[in-house]
C-alpha positions in Angstrom: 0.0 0.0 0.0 2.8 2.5 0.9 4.2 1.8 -2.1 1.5 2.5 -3.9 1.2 5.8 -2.5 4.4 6.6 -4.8 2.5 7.3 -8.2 0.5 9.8 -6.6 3.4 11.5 -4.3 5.5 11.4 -7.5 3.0 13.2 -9.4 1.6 15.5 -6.9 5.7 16.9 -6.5 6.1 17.3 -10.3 2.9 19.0 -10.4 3.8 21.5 -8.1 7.6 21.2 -9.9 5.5 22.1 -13.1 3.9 24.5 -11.5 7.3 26.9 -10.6 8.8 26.0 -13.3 6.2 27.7 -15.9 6.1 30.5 -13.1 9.9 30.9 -13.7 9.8 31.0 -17.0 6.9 33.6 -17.4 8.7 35.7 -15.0 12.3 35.1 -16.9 10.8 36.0 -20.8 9.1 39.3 -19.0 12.8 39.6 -16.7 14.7 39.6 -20.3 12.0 41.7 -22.4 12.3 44.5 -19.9 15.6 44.2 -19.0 18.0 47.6 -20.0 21.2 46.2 -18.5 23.6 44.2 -20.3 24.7 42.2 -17.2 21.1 41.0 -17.0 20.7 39.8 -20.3 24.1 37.4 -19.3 21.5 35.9 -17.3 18.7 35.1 -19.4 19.5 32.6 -21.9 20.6 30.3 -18.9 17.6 30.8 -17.1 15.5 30.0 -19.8 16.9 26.7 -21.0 16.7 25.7 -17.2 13.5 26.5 -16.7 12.4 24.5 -20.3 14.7 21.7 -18.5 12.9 21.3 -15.6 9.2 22.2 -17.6 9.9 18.8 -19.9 11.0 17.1 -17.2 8.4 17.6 -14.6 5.5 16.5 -17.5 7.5 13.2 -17.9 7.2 12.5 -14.5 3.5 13.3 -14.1 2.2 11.5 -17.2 4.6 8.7 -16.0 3.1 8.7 -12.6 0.0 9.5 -12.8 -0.6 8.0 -15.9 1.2 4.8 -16.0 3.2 5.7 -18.9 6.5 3.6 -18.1 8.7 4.8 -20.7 8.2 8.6 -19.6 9.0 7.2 -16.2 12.1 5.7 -17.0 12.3 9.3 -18.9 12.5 10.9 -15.7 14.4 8.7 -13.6 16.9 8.8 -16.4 17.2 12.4 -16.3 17.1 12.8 -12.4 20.5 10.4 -12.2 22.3 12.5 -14.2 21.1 15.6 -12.5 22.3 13.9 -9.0 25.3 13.4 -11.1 25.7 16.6 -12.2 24.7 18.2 -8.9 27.1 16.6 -7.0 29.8 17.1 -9.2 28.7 20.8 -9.4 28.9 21.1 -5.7 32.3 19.4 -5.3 33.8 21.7 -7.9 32.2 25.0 -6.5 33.8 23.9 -3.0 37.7 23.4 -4.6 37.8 26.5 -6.6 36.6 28.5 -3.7 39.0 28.1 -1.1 39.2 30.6 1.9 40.4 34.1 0.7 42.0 35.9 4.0 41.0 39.6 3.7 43.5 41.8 6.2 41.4 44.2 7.8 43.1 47.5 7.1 43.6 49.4 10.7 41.1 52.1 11.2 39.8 51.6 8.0 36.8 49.1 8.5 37.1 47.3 5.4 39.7 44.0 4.2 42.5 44.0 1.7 41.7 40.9 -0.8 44.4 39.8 -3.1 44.5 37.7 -6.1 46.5 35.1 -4.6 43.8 34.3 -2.2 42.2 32.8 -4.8 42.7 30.0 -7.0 44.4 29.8 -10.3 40.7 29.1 -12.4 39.2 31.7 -10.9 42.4 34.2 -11.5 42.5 33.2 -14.5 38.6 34.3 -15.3 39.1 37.6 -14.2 42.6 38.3 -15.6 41.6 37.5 -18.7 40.5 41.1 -20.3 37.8 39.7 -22.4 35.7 38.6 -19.7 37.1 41.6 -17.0 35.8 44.1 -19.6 32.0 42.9 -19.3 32.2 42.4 -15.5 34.1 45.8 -15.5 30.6 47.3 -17.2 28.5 45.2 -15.1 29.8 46.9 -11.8 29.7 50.2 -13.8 26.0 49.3 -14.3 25.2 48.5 -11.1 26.6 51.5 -9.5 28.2 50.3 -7.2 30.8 53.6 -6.6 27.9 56.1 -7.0 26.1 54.7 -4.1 29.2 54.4 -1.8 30.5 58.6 -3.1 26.8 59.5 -1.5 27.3 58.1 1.4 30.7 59.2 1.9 29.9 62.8 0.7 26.4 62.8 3.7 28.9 61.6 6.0 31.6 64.6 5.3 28.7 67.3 5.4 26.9 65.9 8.4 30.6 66.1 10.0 30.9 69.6 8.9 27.2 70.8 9.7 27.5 69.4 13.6 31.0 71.2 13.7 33.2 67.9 14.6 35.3 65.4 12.7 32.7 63.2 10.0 31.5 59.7 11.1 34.1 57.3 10.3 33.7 55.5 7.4 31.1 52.2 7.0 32.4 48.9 6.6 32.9 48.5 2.6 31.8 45.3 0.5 34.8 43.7 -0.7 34.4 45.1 -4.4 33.5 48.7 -2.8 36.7 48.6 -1.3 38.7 47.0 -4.0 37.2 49.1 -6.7 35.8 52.2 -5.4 38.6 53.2 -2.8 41.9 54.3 -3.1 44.2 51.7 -2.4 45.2 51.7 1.1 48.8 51.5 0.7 49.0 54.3 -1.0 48.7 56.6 1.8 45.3 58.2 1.1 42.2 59.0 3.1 39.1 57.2 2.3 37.3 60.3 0.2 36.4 59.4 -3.3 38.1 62.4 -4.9 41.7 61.5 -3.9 43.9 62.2 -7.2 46.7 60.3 -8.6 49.0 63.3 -8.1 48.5 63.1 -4.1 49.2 59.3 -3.9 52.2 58.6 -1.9 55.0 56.2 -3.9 54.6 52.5 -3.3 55.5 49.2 -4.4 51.6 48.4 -5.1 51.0 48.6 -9.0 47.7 50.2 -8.2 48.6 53.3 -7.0 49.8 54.1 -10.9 45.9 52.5 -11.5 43.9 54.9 -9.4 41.8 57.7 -10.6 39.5 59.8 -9.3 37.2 59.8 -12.6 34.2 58.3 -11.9 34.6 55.8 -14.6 38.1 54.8 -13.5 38.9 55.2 -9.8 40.2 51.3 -9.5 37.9 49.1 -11.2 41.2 48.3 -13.3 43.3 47.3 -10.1 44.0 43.9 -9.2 42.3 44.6 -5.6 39.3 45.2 -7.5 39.6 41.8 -9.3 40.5 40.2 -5.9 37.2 42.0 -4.4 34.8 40.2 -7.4 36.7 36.8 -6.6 35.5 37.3 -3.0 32.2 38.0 -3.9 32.0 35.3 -6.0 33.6 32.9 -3.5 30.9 33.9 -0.9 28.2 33.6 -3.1 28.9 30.1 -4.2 29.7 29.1 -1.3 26.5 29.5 -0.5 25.4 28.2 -3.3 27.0 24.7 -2.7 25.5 24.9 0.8 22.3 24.8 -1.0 23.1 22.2 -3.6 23.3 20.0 -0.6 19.8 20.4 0.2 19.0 19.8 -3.4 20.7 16.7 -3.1 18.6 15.2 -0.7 15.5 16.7 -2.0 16.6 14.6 -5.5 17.3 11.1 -4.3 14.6 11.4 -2.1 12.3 12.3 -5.4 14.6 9.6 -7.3 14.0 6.5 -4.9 10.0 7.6 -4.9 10.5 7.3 -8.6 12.3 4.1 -9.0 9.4 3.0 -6.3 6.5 3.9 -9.0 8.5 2.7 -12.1 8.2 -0.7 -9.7 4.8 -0.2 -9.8 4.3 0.5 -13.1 6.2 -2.6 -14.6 4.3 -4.9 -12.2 0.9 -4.0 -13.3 2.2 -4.1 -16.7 3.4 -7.4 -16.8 -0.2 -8.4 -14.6 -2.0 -6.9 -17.6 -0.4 -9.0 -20.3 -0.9 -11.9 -18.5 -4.7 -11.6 -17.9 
């Protein structure tokens, strides 16, 4: 009787699975037909095809479940393996490629100096390569992320001047504000925006020579910028693979209902050509 119950649990979780699924990929076609930024549209082609991936798939598996159709089932449980498979492997990878960065937390500054050598060689290698640090350099351009910082620094420096005392000190920075936005710290600057290359102190760091105060300069070209994205990235896949591991379980959960109810399915089969 319980397993039984696996044709209909089957199909009731690809029914809901079909259910997102077309929901994601309404919401992706309106995403890409509005969208004005060309980081976004990186994004959509991807998105899509998943979404059509997991649209096929969740129809095989309930018209296989619900419908007794064995070779949809087999379908299914076919293309569930290799996205165990795939999963796995995915999360495995994401977990070598991201190993711990150590950001040294500048004195007095409140924000960490990231380097490229934190990181390892693949993912050097994708940002040092200037075809693909030119689109991420437009993407950060996009996305503002130095315009939104220079505000916040500039309300800071006249609240500090209206109340007649020294201006707040300064927020803690993301990783790619501080790599790309600020003035490298060993250059012996302050942390205003409008620092010039002329008033930089001499240094060994190459990206003192990077710096400029030009709003569509300042240091998205230095390597601590680079190093910032590459901790960015490593967080957010880290969490990623964090979730993959719930997906995991969530799959070979679905799977072993699935190979119960292809079970099923062969077994009345074979009952049917024998009456």
């Amino acid at each position: 009787m319980g397993c039984r119950l696996s044709n209909s649990l089957l199909g009731i979780l690809n029914f809901l699975t079909l259910v997102t699924s077309l929901g994601l990929l309404v919401l992706v076609v309106w995403l890409g037909a509005n969208s004005t930024s060309s980081c976004e549209r990186v994004f959509h082609r991807p998105a899509i095809v998943i979404a059509v991936f997991l649209v096929v798939a969740s129809i095989a598996g309930v018209l296989g479940s619900c419908c007794r159709v064995t070779a949809l089932l087999w379908l299914y449980l076919a293309i569930a393996f290799l996205l165990i498979v795939a999963t796995i492997g995915l999360t495995a990878w994401v977990f070598l490629v991201t190993n711990e960065a150590a950001g040294r937390v500048v004195s007095g500054q409140g924000y960490g100096r990231y380097r490229l050598g934190d990181y390892s060689h693949w993912l050097q290698r994708r940002v040092e390569d200037e075809a693909n640090w030119g689109k991420i350099r437009v993407c950060l351009m996009e996305a503002q992320v130095c315009d939104i910082l220079d505000g916040v620094l500039m309300l800071k420096n006249l609240n500090g001047e209206l109340s007649g005392g020294p201006p707040p000190p300064p927020r803690s920075l993301s990783p790619i504000q501080a790599g790309c936005c600020h003035p490298p710290a060993d250059c012996g600057v302050s942390g205003d925006l409008l620092v010039t290359q002329s008033s930089m102190k001499n240094s060994s760091d190459g990206d003192c020579s990077v710096w400029n105060e030009k709003e569509d300069k300042l240091c998205y070209d230095c390597r601590t910028c680079k190093a910032g994205v590459l901790e960015n990235v490593r967080h957010n896949w880290r969490n990623l693979a964090i979730a993959n591991m719930v997906v995991i379980v969530f799959l070979v959960v679905v799977y072993s209902i699935g190979c119960c109810a292809f079970r099923n399915n062969r077994n009345d089969s074979r009952q049917y050509w024998r009456t």
